[in-house]
C-alpha positions in Angstrom: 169.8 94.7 132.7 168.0 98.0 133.7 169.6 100.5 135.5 167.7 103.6 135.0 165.0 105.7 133.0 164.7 109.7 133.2 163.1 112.2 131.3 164.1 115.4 131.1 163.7 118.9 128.9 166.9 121.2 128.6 164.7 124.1 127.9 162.9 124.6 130.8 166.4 125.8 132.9 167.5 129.3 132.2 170.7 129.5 134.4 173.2 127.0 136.1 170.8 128.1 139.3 167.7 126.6 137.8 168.8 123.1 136.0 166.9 121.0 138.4 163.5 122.6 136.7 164.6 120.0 133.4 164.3 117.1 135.1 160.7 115.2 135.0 161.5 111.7 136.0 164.3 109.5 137.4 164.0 106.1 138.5 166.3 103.5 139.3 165.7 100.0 138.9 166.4 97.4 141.6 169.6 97.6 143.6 171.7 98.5 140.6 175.1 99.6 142.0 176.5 102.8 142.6 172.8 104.3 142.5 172.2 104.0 146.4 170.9 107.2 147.7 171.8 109.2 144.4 171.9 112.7 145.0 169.7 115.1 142.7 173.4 116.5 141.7 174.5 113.0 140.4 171.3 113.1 138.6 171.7 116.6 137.0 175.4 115.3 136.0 173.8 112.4 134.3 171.5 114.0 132.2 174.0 116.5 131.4 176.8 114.1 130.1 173.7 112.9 127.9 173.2 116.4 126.4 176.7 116.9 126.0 177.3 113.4 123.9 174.6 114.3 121.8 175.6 117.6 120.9 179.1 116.3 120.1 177.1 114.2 117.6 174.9 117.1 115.8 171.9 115.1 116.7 170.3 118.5 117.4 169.6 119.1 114.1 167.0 119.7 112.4 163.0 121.0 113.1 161.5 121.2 116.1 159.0 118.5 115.6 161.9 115.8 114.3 161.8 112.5 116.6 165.0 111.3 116.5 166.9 108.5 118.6 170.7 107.9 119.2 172.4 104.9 121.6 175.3 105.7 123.5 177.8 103.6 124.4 179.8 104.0 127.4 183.1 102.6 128.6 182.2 100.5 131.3 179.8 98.4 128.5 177.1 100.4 129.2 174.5 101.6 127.3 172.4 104.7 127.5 169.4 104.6 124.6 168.3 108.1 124.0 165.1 109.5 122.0 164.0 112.9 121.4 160.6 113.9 121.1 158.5 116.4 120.2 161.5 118.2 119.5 162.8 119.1 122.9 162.3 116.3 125.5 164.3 113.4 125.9 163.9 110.0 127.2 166.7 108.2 128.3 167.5 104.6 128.7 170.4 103.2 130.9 171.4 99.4 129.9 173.8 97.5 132.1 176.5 96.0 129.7 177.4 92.5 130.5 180.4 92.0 132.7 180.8 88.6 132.7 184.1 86.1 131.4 181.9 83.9 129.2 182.6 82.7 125.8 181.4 85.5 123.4 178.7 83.2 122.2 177.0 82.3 125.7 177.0 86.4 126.1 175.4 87.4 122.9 172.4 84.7 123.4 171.8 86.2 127.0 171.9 89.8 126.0 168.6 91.7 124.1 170.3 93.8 121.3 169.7 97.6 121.9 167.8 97.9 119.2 165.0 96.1 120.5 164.8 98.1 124.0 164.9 100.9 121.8 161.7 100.1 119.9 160.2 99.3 123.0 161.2 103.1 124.2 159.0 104.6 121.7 156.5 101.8 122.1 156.1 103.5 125.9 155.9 106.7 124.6 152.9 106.3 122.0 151.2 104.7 124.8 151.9 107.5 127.3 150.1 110.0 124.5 146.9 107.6 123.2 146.6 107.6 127.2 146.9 111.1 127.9 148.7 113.6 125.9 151.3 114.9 124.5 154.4 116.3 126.5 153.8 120.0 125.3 150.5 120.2 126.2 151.5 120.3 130.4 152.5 123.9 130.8 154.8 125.2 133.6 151.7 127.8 135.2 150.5 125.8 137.9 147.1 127.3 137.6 145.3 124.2 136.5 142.0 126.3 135.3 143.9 127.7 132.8 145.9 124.5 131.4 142.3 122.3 131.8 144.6 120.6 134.9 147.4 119.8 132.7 150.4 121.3 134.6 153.9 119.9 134.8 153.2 118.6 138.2 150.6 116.7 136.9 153.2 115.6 134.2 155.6 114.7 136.5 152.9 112.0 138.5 151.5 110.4 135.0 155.3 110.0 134.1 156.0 108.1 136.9 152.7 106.1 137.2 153.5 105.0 133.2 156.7 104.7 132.3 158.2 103.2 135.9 155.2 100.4 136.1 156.1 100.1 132.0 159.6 99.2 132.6 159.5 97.7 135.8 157.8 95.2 134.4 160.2 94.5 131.5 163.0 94.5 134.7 160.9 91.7 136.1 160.0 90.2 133.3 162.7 90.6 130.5 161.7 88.0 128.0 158.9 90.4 127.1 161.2 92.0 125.1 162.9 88.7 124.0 159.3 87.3 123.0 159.0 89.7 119.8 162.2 89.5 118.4 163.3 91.3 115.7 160.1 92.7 114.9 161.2 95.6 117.7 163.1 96.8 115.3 160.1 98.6 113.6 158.0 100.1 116.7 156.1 102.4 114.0 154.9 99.1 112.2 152.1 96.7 113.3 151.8 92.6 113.0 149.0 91.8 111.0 147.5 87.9 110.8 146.9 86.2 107.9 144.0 83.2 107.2 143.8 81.1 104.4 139.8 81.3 103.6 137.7 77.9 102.7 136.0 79.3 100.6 138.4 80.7 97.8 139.2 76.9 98.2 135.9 75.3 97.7 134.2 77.9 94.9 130.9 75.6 94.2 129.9 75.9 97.6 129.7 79.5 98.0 126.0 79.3 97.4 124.9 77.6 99.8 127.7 78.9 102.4 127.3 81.6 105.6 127.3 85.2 105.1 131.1 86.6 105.4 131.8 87.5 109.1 132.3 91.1 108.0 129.6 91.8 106.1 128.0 90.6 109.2 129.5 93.3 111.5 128.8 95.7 108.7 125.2 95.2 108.0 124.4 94.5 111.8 126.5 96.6 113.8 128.2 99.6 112.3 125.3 100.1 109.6 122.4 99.3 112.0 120.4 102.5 113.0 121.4 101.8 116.4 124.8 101.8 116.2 125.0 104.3 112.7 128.0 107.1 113.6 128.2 106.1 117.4 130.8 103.2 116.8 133.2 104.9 114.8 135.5 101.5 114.2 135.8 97.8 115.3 139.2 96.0 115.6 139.6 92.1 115.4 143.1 90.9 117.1 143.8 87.0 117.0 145.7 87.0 120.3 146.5 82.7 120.9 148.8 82.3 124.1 152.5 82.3 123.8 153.4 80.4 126.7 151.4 77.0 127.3 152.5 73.3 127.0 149.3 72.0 126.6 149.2 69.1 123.8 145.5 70.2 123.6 146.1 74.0 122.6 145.7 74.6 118.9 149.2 76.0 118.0 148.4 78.1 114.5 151.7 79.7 113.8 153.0 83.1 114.4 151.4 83.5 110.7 148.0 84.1 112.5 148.8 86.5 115.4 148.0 90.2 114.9 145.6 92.2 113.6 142.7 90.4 111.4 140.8 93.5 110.1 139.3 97.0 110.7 136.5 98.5 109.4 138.0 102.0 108.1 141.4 103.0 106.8 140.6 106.7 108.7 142.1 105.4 112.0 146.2 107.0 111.8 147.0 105.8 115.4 146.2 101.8 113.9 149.5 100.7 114.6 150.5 102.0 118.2 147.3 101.0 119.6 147.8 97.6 118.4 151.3 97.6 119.5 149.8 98.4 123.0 147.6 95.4 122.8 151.1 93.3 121.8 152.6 94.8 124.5 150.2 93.7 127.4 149.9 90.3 126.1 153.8 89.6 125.8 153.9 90.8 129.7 150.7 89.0 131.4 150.6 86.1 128.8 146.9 86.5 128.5 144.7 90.1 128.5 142.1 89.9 131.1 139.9 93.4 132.6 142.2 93.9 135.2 145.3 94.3 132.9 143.6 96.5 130.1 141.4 98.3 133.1 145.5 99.4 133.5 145.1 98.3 137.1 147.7 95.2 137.0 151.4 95.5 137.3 154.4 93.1 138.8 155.6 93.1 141.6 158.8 91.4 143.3 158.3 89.8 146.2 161.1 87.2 148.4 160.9 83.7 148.1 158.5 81.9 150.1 159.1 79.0 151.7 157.2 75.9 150.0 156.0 77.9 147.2 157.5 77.6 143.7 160.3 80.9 143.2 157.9 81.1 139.8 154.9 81.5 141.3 152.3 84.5 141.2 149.8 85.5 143.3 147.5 88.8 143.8 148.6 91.7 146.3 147.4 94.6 147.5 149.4 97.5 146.4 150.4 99.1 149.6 153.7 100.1 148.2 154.7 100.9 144.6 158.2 101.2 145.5 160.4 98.0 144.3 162.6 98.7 146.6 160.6 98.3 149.6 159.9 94.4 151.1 156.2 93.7 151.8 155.0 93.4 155.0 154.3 89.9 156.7 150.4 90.2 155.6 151.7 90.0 152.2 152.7 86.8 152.0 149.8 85.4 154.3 147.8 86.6 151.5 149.9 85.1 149.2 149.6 81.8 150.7 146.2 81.7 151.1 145.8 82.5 147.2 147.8 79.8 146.2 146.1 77.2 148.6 142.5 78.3 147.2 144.1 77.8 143.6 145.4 74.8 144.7 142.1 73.6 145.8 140.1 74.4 143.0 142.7 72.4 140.7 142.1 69.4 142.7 138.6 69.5 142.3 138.5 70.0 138.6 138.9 66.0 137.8 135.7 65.4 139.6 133.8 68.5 138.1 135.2 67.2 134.2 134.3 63.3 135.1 130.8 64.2 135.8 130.3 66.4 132.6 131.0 62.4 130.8 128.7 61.2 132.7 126.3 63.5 131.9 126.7 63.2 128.4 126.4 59.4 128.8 123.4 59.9 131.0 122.0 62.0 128.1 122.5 59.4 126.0 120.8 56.2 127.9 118.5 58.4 129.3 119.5 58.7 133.1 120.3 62.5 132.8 117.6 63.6 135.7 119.1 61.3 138.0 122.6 61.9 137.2 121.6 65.7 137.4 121.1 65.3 141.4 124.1 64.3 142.3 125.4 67.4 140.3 123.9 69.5 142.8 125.7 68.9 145.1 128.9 69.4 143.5 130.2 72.3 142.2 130.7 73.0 138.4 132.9 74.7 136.2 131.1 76.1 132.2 132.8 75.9 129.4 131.6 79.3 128.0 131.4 83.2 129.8 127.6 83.9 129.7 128.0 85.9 132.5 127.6 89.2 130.4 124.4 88.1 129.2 121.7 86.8 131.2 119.1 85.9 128.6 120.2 83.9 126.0 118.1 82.3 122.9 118.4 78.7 122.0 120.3 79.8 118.5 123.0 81.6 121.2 123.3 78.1 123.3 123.9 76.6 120.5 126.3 78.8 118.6 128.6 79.1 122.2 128.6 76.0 123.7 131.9 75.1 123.1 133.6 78.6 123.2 134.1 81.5 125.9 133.1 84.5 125.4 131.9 88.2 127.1 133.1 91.7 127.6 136.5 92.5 129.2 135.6 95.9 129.0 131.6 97.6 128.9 129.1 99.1 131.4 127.8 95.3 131.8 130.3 95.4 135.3 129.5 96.3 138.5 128.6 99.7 139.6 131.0 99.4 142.5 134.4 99.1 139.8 135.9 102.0 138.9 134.9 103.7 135.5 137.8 102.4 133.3 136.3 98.8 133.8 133.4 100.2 132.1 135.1 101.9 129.4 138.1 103.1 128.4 139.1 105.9 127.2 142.1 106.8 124.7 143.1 109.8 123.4 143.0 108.5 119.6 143.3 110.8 116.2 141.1 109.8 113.0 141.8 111.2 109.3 140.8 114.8 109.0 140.4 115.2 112.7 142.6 116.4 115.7 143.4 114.2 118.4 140.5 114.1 120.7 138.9 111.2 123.5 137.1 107.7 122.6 135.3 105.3 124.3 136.4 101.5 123.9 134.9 98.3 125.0 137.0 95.2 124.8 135.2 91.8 123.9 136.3 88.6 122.9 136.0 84.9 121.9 138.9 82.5 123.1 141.4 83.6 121.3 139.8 86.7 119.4 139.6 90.1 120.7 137.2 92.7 119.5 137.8 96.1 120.2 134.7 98.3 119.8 135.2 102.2 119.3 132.9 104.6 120.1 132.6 108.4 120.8 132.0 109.8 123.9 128.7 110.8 123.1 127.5 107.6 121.9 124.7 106.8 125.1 123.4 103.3 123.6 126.6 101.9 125.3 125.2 102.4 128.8 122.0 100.1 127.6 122.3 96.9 128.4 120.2 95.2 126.4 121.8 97.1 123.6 125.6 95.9 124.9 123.8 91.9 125.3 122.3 92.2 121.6 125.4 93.3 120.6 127.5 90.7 122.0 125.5 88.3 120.4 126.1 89.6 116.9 129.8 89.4 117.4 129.6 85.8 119.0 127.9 85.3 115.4 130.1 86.8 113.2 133.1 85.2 115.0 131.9 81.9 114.6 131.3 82.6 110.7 135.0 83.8 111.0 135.9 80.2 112.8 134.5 78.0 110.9 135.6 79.9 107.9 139.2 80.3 108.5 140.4 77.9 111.2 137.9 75.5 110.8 137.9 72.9 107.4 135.4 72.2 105.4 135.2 68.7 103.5 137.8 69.2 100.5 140.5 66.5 98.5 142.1 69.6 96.8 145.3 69.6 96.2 146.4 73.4 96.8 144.9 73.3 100.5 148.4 72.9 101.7 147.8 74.4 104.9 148.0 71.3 106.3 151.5 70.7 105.9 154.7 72.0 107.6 155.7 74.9 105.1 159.5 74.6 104.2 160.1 78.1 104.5 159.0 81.2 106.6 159.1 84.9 106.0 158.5 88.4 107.4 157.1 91.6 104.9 157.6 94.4 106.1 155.1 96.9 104.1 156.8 100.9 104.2 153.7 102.8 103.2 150.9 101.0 105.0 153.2 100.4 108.3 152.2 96.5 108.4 154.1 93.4 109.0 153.4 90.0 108.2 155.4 86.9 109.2 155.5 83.5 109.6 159.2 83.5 111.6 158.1 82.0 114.9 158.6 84.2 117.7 159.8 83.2 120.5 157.6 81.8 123.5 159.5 82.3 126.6 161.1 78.8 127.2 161.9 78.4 131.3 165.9 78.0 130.5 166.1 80.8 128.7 163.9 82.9 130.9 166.2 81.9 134.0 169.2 82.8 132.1 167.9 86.6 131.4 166.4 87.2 135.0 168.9 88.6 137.8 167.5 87.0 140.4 164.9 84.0 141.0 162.4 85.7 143.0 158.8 85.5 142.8 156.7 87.7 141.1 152.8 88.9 141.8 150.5 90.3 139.6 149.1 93.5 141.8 145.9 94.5 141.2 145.4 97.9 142.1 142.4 99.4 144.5 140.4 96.3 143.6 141.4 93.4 146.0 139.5 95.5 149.1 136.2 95.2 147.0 136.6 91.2 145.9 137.3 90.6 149.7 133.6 92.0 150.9 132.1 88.9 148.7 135.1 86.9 146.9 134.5 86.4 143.9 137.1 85.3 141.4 139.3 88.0 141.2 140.5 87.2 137.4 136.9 86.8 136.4 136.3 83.4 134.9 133.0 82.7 135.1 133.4 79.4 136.9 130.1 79.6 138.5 127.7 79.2 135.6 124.5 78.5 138.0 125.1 82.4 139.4 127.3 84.1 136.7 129.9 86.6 137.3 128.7 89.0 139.7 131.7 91.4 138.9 131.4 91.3 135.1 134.8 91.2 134.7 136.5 88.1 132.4 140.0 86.9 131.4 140.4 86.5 127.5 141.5 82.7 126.4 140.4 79.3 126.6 139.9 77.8 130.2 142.0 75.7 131.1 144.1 76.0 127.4 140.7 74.1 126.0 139.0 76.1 123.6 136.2 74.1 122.3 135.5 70.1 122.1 136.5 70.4 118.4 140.3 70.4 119.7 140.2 66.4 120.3 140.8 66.5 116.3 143.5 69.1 116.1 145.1 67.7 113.2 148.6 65.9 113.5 151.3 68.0 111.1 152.9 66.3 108.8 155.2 67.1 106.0 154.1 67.4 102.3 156.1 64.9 100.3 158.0 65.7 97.4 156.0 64.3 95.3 153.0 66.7 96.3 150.4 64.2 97.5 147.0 65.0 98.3 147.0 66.0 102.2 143.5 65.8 102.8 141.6 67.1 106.5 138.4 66.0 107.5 135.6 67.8 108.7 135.9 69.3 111.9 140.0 69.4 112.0 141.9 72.7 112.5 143.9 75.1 109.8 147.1 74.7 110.2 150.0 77.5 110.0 153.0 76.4 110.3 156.3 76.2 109.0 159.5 74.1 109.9 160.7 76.4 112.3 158.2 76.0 114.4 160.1 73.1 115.6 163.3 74.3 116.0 164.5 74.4 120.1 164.5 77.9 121.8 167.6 79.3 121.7 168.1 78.5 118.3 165.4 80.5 117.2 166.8 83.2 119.4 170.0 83.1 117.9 167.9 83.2 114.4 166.5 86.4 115.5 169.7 87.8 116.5 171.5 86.7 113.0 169.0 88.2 111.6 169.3 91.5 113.4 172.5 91.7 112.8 171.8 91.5 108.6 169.4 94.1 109.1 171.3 96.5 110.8 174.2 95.9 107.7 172.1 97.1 105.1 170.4 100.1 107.7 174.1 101.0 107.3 175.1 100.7 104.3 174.3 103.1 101.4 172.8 102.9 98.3 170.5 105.6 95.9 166.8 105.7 96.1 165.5 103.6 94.1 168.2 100.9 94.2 166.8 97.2 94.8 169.2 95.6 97.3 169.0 92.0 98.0 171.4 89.7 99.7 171.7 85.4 100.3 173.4 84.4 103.1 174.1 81.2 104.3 173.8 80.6 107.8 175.9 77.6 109.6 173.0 75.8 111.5 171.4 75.1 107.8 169.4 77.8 106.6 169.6 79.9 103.9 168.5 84.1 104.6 167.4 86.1 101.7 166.8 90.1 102.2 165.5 92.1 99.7 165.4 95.7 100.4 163.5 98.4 98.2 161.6 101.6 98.2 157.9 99.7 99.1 159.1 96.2 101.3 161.0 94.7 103.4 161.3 91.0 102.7 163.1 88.4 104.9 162.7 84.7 103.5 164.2 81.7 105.7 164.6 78.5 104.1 166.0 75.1 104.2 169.3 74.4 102.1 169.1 70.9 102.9 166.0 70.5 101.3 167.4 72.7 98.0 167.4 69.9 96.1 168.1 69.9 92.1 164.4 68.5 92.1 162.7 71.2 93.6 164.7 74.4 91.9 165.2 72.7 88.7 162.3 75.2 86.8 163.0 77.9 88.9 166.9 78.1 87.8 167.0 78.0 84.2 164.6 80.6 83.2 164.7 83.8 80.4 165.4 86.1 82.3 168.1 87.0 85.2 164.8 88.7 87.4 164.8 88.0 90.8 167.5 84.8 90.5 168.5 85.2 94.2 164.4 84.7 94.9 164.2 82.0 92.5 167.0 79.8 93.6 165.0 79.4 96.6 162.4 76.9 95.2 158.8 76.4 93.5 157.0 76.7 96.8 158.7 80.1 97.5 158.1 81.5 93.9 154.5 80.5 94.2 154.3 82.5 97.5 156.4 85.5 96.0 154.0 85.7 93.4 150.7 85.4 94.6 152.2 88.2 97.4 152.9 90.7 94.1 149.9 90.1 92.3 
């Protein structure tokens, strides 16, 4: 695993008397051996083997402003993954090679390939700049008047507050980086989702059908006089949780995850932001204020007797060493969080029987007296109205069935810090340097909504202004629900979302920086977990400087709004459905089945989900890991291998556990396309085999339902 990160720039030592001046960082990871009580001299002699492998290699090359990236391996198995940016600092990454006298096989499937740590290397260091700044711009003169307070002290304190809390995390938690997959192979690119609309399917009833969900942020947000050149963009993100069981949670396919749309094609720093908001959801499952406030990291703690070794709590961060054991009070507090959880669970049966009731009662006409008992007994609302204290009837009757609110706005409490209120991010626009943006974060379930304003934009501190803009989002994100997820009534044929696809793919767009796939990823199964992790201790989620203010009136520290009859005092919110539920509608999540070859009808009702999925969604866990690894391994032969621009290189490989892997490699795309060869029947490629012209015959021995795809992804 991890054994140590450091950061460090050659050019600020003049003399063998001075090298100490080029180190900015150095942290070791747990108890990783041979690194107790490591002298600043071991440290210097570390860095310096680094520089002196990477000369030997003529990696030095080149302008100053070249970002280049080199992994060295060392003999003990070792790895040491090394980037340089901004053409003179470098930031290093030690690996712990596996030392184990497994079978080859068991070793690979427990081992992350560099690759993918290395993408996640310059995934910390965009972050670390749309958060603050660039390296270069902390200057050695200590006179922070001068610098506007960025001096290489300074430097040194953000470095250690970012990228240690970044990759202690992945330490704890090291499926984070297992959860993407091969997709970490492009950290410059973004995921984008993909929806099948209802309405390109059902043409004759686009008269009489809702306005499109982003005309609707158009025309009443970002073109309303309010709001005219204050918000300068809005980002939708479809966000579902990785990690639940729940037979209950809609499961749409990794088809659907990403980024839904923007409003302007101006915004040049689109795909590390968005990689950022991937990143904190692979680590805390689901985003909540806390965690994009940046006031949540993990935190190892030993087991505790009669607790769970995976359990997490909340902590008070009285120590940010690892390497430090809590005191006592820790785990008292610990213990008391998990028997208030443990509490509220057993209560929730009583608060869900009485909301049948109710609805019974409605219906007979007993609601008044059933309504007495109720107040008695606490209850638990469906939907966040906390942000918004007056609601119309329309509202009530669009949000009854979802959650919703700000994560993110001036609608929290004046006793929070200012980053719960907005966030600001250091974010570069076409035509335009670099320079500070407000952002709010709201969402519904599963949808975030990042709004992005500048700094001079006041109408954000109204809060009447944030509550009627909430409610135009709820509205347009409904429109967007029932238009993609949602079904209307239709017996056509082609609305094959409904069935299991028999192939997936990932497009990897060159120019644009995009990435769309269907190839699962994978969701963190508890085997596979156990098998990455060093050690089986329990982890905490450590909220930062907050706990001391949640303990003068206790509320609920992750900010569900639980308590509908006083709202959340806090304003703060976790993004998701409670409990996994995310509306009533999900008692008629449709059951997959398979489209026959004959290519019946498959016909959904009103009211039953869009389906996105293909037939590796069913596959077990570490098959699809080893997937992703085979995968990896194809993409890194033709990374290698050379050809002339220009040159269209495409491969079909046949992979033992059944599934055929097509590549095709040219100067716009990436394409990978997994399929089925037991399914590559005569009957199904028969008209795709025999045709005029030699074109794309790899592609076309694939099948009809891949062609069809190929070409309505060309056109």
């Amino acid at each position: 695993m991890l054994k140590y990160i450091t950061i460090f720039d050659p050019t600020r030592s003049t003399n063998e008397n001075d090298t100490f001046k080029e180190l900015l960082l150095y942290y070791q990871f747990g108890n990783a051996k041979g690194n107790e009580g490591i002298t600043d001299n071991e440290k210097l002699s570390q860095i310096g083997i680094i520089q002196a492998v990477w000369s030997l290699t003529q990696s030095f090359g080149g302008s100053s402003n070249d970002e280049v990236e080199k992994i060295i391996e060392l003999e003990n198995n070792d790895s040491i993954l090394v980037i340089k940016v901004e053409g003179k600092f470098f930031i290093c990454l030690c690996i712990e090679g596996s030392r184990d006298n497994t079978d080859d096989t068991n070793r690979r499937r427990n081992i992350i390939p560099n690759q993918f740590y290395l993408g996640y290397l310059w995934l910390c260091y965009k972050i670390f700049v749309m958060q603050y700044d660039e390296f270069a711009n902390f200057h050695d003169n200590d006179n922070a008047n001068e610098n506007n307070g960025n001096t290489i002290r300074k430097l040194c304190g953000l470095l250690n507050e970012h990228f240690v809390i970044f990759w202690n995390n992945i330490y704890l938690k090291p499926e984070t980086i297992w959860k993407r997959g091969f997709e970490s192979l492009w950290p410059k690119h973004f995921k984008n989702a993909e929806f099948i609309s209802t309405s390109t399917q059902n043409e004759s009833s686009t008269s009489t059908s809702a306005p499109n969900w982003e005309s609707m942020i158009t025309q009443n947000i970002l073109l309303e006089k309010n709001g005219y050149l204050g918000i300068k963009d809005i980002l939708v993100y479809h966000l579902p949780s990785q990690n639940s069981t729940s037979k209950n949670q809609l499961k749409l396919g990794n088809k659907t995850y990403g980024l839904i749309s923007n409003f302007t094609t101006e915004f040049e720093m689109l795909p590390d932001f968005s990689n950022w908001l991937y990143y904190l959801h692979s680590v805390y499952d689901e985003l909540s204020s806390h965690v994009l406030a940046g006031n949540a990291h993990y935190k190892e703690l030993p087991p505790i007797e009669g607790i769970h070794s995976q359990h997490r709590g909340v902590d008070n961060d009285e120590d940010n060493n690892n390497n430090t054991a809590p005191n006592p009070s820790s785990n008292l507090t610990n213990i008391s969080s998990f028997s208030n959880k443990l509490f509220h669970n057993l209560t929730l049966p009583i608060s869900f029987a009485l909301d049948t009731v109710q609805e019974i009662g409605s219906t007979i006409g007993i609601s008044n007296s059933v309504s007495m008992y109720k107040d008695y007994i606490p209850s638990w609302s469906s939907n966040s109205n906390n942000n918004i204290s007056t609601t119309t009837n329309d509202e009530n009757e669009i949000a009854k069935n979802s959650r919703y609110g700000f994560l993110i706005s001036p609608l929290c409490s004046d006793k929070l810090p200012l980053n719960y209120k907005r966030l600001q991010l250091k974010l570069k626009y076409s035509n335009e340097i670099a320079k500070l943006y407000n952002c709010l974060f709201w969402y519904m379930n599963d949808i975030l909504i990042v709004i992005i304003c500048d700094t001079s934009f006041e109408k954000i501190w109204d809060h009447e202004y944030l509550k009627d803009l909430s409610f135009k989002l709820l509205q347009s994100m409904e429109n967007f629900h029932n238009e993609y997820i949602l079904n209307a009534t239709s017996s056509s044929s082609s609305l094959s979302s409904s069935a299991v696809e028999s192939f997936a793919y990932t497009v990897v767009q060159k120019k644009s920086l995009n990435i769309k796939s269907s190839i699962p990823r994978c969701s963190g199964s508890r085997m596979m977990m156990d098998s990455m992790r060093e050690n089986d201790s329990p982890l905490m989620l450590v909220i930062q400087e907050i706990d001391q203010i949640f303990n003068t009136t206790n509320p609920d520290s992750r900010g569900a709004s639980n308590n509908s009859s006083s709202g959340n005092k806090w304003g703060l919110d976790i993004m998701g459905g409670l409990f996994k539920f995310h509306s009533k509608d999900t008692n008629n999540i449709n059951t997959i089945t398979e489209a026959s070859e004959e290519g019946e009808n498959n016909q959904i009702s009103k009211g039953q989900k869009r389906l996105y999925r293909n037939f590796l969604d069913n596959i077990s866990e570490d098959k699809l890991w080893e997937l992703h690894l085979k995968i990896t391994d194809f993409l890194n032969m033709i990374k290698n291998s050379q050809k002339k621009s220009g040159i269209v290189e495409e491969r079909l490989l046949r992979l033992g556990n059944g599934l055929l892997c097509y590549i095709r490699d040219d100067h716009d795309r990436l394409v990978i396309i997994i399929s089925n060869w037991f399914e590559m029947d005569e009957k199904r490629t028969r008209l795709f085999t025999r045709g005029d012209s030699d074109e794309d015959t790899l592609l076309r021995s694939l099948g009809k339902d891949v062609m069809e795809w190929w070409d309505a992804t060309t056109t």
